[in-house]
N, C-alpha and C positions, 0 to 999 in steps of 0.2 A: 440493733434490729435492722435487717435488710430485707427489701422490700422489691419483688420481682414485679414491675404496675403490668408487663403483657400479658401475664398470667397468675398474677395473686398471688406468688408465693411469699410467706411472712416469715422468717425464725426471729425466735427470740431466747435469749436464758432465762433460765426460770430464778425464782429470789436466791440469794446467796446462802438461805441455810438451809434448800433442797439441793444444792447444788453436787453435792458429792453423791444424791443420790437418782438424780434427774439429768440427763445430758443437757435435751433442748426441748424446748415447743415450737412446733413449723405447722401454723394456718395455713391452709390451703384454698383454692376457690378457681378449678381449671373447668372448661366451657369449648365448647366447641371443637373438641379431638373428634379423633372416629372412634364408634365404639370398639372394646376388643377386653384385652384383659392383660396386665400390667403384672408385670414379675415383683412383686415385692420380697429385695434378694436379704440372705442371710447377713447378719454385722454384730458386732460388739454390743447391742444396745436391746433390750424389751422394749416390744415397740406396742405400744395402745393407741388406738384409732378411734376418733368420737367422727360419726358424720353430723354433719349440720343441716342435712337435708332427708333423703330418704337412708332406708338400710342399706350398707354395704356388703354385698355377696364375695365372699373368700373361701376359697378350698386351699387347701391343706400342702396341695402340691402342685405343677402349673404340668398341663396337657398328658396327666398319668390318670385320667379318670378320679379323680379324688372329690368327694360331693360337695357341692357348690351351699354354705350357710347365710341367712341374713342375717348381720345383724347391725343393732341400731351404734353400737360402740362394744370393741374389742381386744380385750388382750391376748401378747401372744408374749410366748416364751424365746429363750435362743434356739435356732432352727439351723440345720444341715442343709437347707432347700429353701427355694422360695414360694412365698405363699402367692395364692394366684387371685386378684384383686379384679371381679368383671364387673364392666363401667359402661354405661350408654356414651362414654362425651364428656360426661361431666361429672365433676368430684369436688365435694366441698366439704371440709371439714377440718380437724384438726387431729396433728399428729403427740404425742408424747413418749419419747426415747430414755429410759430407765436403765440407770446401769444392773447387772444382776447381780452386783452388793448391794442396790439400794432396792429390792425387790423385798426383803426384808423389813425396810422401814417403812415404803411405800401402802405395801399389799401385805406382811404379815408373813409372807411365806417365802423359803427360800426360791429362786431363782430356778432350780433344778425341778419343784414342782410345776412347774410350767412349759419345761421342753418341749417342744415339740406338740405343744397344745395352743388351740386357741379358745378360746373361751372369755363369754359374755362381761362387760368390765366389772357388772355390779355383782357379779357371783365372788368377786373380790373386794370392792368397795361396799357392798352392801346397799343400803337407802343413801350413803354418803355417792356410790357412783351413780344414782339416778339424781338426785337432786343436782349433780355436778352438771351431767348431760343435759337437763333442761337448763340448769344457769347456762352452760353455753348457746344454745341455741334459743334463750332470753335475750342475750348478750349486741348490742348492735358495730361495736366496734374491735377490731383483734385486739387493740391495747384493754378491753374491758374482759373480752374473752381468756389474754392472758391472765389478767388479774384475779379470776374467777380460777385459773386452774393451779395457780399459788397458793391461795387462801384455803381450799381445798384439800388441795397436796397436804398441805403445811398440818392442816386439819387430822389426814390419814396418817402421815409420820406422828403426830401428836397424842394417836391412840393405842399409839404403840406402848409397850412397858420401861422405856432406855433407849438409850442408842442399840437399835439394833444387832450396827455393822461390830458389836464385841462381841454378838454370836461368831462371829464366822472367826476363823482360823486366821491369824496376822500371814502365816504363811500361804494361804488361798490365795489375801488379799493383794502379797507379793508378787506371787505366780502370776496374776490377771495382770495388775501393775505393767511387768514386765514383760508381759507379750503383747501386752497391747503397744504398751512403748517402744518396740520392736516390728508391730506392724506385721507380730506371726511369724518375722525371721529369727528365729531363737529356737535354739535346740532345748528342747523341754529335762534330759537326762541331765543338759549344765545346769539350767535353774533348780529345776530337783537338789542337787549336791550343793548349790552354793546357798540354799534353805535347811540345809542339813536333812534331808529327807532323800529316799530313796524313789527312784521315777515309778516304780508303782504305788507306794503311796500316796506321793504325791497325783498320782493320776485319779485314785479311790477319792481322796479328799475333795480336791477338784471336782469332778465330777458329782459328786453328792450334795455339792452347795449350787454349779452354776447350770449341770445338766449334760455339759458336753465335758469331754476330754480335756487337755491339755493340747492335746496333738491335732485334735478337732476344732477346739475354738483356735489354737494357732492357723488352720488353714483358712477356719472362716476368716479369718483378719486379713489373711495373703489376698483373697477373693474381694475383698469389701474392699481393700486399697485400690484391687484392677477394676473392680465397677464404679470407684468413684473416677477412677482415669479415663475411664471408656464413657462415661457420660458426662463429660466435661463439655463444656460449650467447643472448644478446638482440638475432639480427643485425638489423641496419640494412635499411631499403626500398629496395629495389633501385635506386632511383635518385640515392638519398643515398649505396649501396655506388660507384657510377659517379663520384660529385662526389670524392669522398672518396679515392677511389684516385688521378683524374686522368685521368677518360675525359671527351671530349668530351660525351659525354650515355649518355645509359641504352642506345640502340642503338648507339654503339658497345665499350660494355661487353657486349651478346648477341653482336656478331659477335668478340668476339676469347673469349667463352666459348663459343661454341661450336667455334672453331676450335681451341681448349687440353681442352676436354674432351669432343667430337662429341656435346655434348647442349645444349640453352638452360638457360637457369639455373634455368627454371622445372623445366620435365623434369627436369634435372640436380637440384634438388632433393628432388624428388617419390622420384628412382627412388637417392639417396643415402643407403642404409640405418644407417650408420655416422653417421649425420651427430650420433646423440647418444652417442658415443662418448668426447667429447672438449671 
């Protein structure tokens, strides 16, 4: 567990038998920013948000007009874009990152029904995701808050019928595997062939369990490795963030940031209040 004391940041792993289908749990508790509105960018993970305070207002897509929802805790699917997160200052709550194999075990449905959608946790967990929301906001300590979202978890994989993840295709589960383990630099036609599958099937298959492409969740990963570069406590020069990730050059690293987060990197900098959060 590590533990930010300037600004409350907490992760944790969740128990070792949600683990294949759970990334992490990251508490949060930030106070005194300006307000503004926070890119929450594309990555490898379904990402579910409980606030511990008031509702959290998120639109769909960050400064494209896209209508602003509250809500009290929220899940979202894998996204092509970032969602846009508006905050007075302050943000208290808690995050849970689900891989989209374990969307299956977690919530019941594959991964793909949730692209590109956000929507309320309990229209997924049912009475299990409200009772979960007031146990956390019961809760007086993150070690008790975690523990609440284990028992839980643990509870929703448990009403499941089996292991899940023998729904899905060993070959899907490959494909993800392998790009993630690549960080998006992999050519999706070699993995294709060396699953014995053809790159359109495999793209059909794909696509039907996690929502995105092949060639699209590759890019999200290229994207996710230069945002975690760029918001490193001593980030790198923009153009080293581009070599480093496996962008052809530093303009093609502005056209896919700004097509993931509808601002350039430099704006997207500037107007990134959170960005010492973390």
């Amino acid at each position: 567990m590590r533990d930010h004391t300037a600004t409350r940041i907490i992760d944790a792993r969740p128990a070792p038998a949600l683990r294949r289908y759970v990334r992490s749990y990251v508490g949060f508790d930030l106070r005194e920013f300006p307000a503004g509105v926070h890119c929450g960018p594309p990555g490898r993970a379904l990402t579910t948000v409980i606030s511990l305070s008031g509702p959290l207002g998120v639109g769909a897509g960050v400064d494209d007009g896209s209508p602003v929802t509250r809500f009290d805790s929220v899940a979202g699917g894998l996204m092509r874009r970032s969602v846009a997160i508006h905050h007075d200052g302050r943000q208290h709550g808690v995050q849970v990152s689900l891989t989209p194999l374990g969307a299956r075990a977690v919530y019941g449905v594959p991964a793909a029904e949730l692209a590109h959608r956000l929507v309320p946790l309990d229209e997924l967990l049912g009475a299990l995701g409200v009772e979960l929301v007031d146990r956390l906001r019961a809760a007086t300590s993150w070690a008790a808050r975690f523990a609440v979202l284990d028992e839980s978890l643990l509870r929703a994989v448990g009403r499941g019928d089996g292991d899940c993840l023998y729904r899905v295709r060993p070959e899907v589960a490959e494909a993800w595997r392998r790009l993630v383990a690549a960080q998006g630099r992999v050519q999706v036609g070699a993995v294709a062939t060396e699953l014995g599958w053809s790159r359109r099937y495999l793209t059909e298959r794909f696509r039907g369990e996690v929502g995105l492409s092949p060639k699209t969740f590759a890019r999200v990963l290229r994207f996710e490795h230069a945002h975690e570069l760029a918001t490193a406590r001593d980030p790198l020069p923009w153009a080293d963030v581009a070599t480093v990730s496996g962008y052809a050059d530093q303009a093609h690293l502005v056209r896919d940031w700004r097509e993931f987060t509808g601002r350039s990197p430099t704006v997207w900098r500037r107007g990134e209040v959170l960005l010492g959060a973390g």
